[in-house]
C-alpha positions as CSV (number, residue, x, y, z in Angstrom):
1,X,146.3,222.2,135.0
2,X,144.2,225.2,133.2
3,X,144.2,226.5,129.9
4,X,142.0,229.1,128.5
5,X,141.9,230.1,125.5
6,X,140.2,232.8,123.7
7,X,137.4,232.6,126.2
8,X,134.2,235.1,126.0
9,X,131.0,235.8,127.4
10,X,128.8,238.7,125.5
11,X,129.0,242.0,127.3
12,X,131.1,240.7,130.0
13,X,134.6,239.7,128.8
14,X,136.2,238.6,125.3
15,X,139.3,237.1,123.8
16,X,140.8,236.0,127.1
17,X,143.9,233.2,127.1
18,X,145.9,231.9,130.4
19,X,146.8,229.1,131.0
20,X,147.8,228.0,134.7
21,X,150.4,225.3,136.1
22,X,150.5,222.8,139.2
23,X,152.6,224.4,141.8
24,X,152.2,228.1,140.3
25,X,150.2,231.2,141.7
26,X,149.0,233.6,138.7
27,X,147.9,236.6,139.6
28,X,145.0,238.2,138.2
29,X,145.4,242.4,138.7
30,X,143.6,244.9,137.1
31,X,140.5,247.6,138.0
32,X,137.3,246.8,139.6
33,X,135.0,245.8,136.4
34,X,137.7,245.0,134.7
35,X,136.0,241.0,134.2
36,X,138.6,239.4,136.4
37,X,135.3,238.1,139.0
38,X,133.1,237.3,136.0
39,X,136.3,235.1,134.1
40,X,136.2,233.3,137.7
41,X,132.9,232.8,137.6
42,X,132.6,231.5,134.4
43,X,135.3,228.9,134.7
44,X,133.8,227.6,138.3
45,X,130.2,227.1,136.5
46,X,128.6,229.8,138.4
47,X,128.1,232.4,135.0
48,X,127.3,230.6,131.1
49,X,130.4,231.8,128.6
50,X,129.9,231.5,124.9
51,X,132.9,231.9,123.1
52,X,136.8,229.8,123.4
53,X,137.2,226.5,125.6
54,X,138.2,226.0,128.7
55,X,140.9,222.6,129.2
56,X,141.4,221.1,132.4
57,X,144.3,218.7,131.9
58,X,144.2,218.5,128.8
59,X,140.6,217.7,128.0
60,X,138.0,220.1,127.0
61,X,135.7,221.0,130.0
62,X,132.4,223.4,130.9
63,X,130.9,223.2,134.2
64,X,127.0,223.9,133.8
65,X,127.3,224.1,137.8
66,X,130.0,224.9,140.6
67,X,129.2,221.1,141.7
68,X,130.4,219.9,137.8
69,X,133.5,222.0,138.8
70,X,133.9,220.9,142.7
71,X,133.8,216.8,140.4
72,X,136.5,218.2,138.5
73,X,138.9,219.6,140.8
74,X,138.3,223.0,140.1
75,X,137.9,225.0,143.9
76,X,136.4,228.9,144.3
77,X,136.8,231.1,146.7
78,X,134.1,234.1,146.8
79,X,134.8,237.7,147.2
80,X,131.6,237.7,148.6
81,X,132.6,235.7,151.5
82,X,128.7,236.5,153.2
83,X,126.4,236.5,150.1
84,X,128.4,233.2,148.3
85,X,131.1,231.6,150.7
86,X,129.3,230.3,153.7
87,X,126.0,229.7,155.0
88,X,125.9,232.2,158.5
89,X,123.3,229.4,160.3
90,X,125.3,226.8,160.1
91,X,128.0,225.7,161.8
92,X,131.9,225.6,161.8
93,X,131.7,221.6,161.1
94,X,128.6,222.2,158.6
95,X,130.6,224.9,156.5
96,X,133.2,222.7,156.1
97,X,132.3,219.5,155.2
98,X,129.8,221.0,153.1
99,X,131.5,220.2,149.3
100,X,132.5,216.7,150.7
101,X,129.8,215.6,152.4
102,X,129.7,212.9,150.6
103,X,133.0,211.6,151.8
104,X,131.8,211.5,155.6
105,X,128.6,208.8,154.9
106,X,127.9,205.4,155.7
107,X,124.7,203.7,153.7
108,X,122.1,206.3,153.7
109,X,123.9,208.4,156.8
110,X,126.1,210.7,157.6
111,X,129.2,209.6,159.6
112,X,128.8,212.4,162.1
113,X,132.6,210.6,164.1
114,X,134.4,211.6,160.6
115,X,132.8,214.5,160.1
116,X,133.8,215.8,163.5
117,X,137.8,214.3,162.8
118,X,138.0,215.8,159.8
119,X,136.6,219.3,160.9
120,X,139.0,219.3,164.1
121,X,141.9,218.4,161.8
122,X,141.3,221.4,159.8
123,X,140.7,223.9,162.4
124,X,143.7,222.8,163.6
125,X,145.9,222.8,160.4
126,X,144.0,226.3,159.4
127,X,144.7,228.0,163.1
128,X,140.8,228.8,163.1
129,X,139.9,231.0,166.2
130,X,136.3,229.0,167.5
131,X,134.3,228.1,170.2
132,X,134.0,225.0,169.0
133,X,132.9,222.8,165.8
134,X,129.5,223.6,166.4
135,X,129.4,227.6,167.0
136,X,127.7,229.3,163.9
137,X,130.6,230.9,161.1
138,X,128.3,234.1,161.9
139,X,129.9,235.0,164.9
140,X,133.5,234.4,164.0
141,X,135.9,237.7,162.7
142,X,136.1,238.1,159.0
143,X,139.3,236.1,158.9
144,X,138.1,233.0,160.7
145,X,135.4,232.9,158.7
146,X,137.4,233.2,155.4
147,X,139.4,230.1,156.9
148,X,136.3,228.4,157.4
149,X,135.5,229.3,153.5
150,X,139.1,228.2,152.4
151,X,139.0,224.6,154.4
152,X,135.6,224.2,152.8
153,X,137.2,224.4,149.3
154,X,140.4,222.3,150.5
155,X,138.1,219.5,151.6
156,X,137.0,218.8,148.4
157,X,140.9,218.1,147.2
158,X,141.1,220.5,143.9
159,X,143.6,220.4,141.6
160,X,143.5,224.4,141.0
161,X,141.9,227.1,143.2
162,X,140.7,230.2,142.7
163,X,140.6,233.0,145.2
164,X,138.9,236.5,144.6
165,X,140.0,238.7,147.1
166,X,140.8,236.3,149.7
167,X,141.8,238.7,151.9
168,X,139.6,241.4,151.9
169,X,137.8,242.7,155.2
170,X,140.3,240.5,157.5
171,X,142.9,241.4,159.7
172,X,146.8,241.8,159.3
173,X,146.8,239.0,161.3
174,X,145.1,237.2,159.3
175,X,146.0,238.5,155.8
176,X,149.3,237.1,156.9
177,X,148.1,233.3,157.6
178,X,146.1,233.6,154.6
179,X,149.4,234.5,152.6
180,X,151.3,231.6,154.2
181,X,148.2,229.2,153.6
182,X,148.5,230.1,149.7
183,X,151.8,229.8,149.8
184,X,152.2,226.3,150.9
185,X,149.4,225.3,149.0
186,X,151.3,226.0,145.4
187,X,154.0,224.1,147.3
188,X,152.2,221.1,147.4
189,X,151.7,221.7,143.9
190,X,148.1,223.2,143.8
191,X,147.4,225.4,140.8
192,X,146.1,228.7,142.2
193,X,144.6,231.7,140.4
194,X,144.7,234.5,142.9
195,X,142.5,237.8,142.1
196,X,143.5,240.8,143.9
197,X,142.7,244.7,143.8
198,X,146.0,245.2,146.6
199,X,149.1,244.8,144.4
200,X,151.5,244.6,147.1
201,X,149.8,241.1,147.8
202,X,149.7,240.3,143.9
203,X,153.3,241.2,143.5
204,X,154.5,239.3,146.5
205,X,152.8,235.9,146.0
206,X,152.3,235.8,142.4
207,X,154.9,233.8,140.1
208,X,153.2,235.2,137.0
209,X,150.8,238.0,136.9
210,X,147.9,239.1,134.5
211,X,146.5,242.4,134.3
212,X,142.9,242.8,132.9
């Protein structure tokens, strides 16, 4: 689904070569500032690189933007779930749809009925603790609103996700959905790149794993 190779960005990271398959988690290990967020970044459009290439099936691809990535089936997951993965003002319903938006439209409109149906499907499938479709993300615990974040990524159907640190500041709970979530996903045959700084979780859901 992903291959990298011999990717580099000046003064960032240099000579890096992966390559990631449907159905397998690779995880990405290694020390804080080590370039495993900025290699995400990179890839999802979010940071310029300068050096190697980048192949998504097969052909040659780089996002200028996340939304160039989103139309490519490339999905990202934050580690700053409150800076970059949701917008706190908004709500449940709002969060999600929000990369595939343009699925839930009718002419000019938005199809509010399809919105809602595809919201409640998710909360349900997702076991997301709300109020309601409609109650900001703001007021739900760090792991419901890391659901909200993941079902926003989901929506948008990606061939390969990326997760940086997709369980940190949540509950054991929670860590333990979030585990299962991933799980299932390379199950279904998702490629997923999974960046962790707790090796117990890289070394128990990884199939391959990477150290930066």
């Amino acid at each position: 689904v992903l291959k990298v190779e011999k990717l580099g960005s000046a003064g960032k990271f240099s000579d890096i070569s992966f390559s990631v398959k449907a159905g397998e988690i690779v995880g990405l290990a290694g020390l804080m500032g080590a370039g495993r967020t900025e290699i995400a970044r990179a890839i999802f459009g979010l940071d310029p690189w300068d050096e190697g290439e980048i192949t998504i099936k097969q052909i040659p691809f780089k996002a200028r933007s996340p939304w160039e990535a989103i139309e490519k089936g490339i999905g990202y997951v934050s580690e700053d779930r409150k800076g970059l993965g949701f917008i706190p003002r908004m709500s449940v319903k709002d969060n999600i749809t929000l990369s595939s938006i343009t699925n839930h439209r009718k002419g000019g409109f938005i199809d509010t009925h399809s919105e809602q149906s595809i919201t409640e499907k998710m909360i349900a499938d997702l076991k997301i603790k709300t109020a309601g479709i409609g109650q900001h993300v703001t007021f739900l615990s760090g792991g419901n609103q890391q659901k909200v974040v993941i079902g926003r990524v989901l929506l948008a159907a990606p061939d390969l996700i990326i997760l940086d640190e997709p369980t940190r500041g949540v509950d054991v709970g929670a860590k333990f959905e979030i585990y299962k979530l991933i799980r299932s996903l390379a199950d279904q045959g998702m490629a997923v790149i999974m960046i962790s700084s707790e090796l117990p979780e890289i070394l128990g859901l990884s199939d391959r794993i990477l150290v930066l």
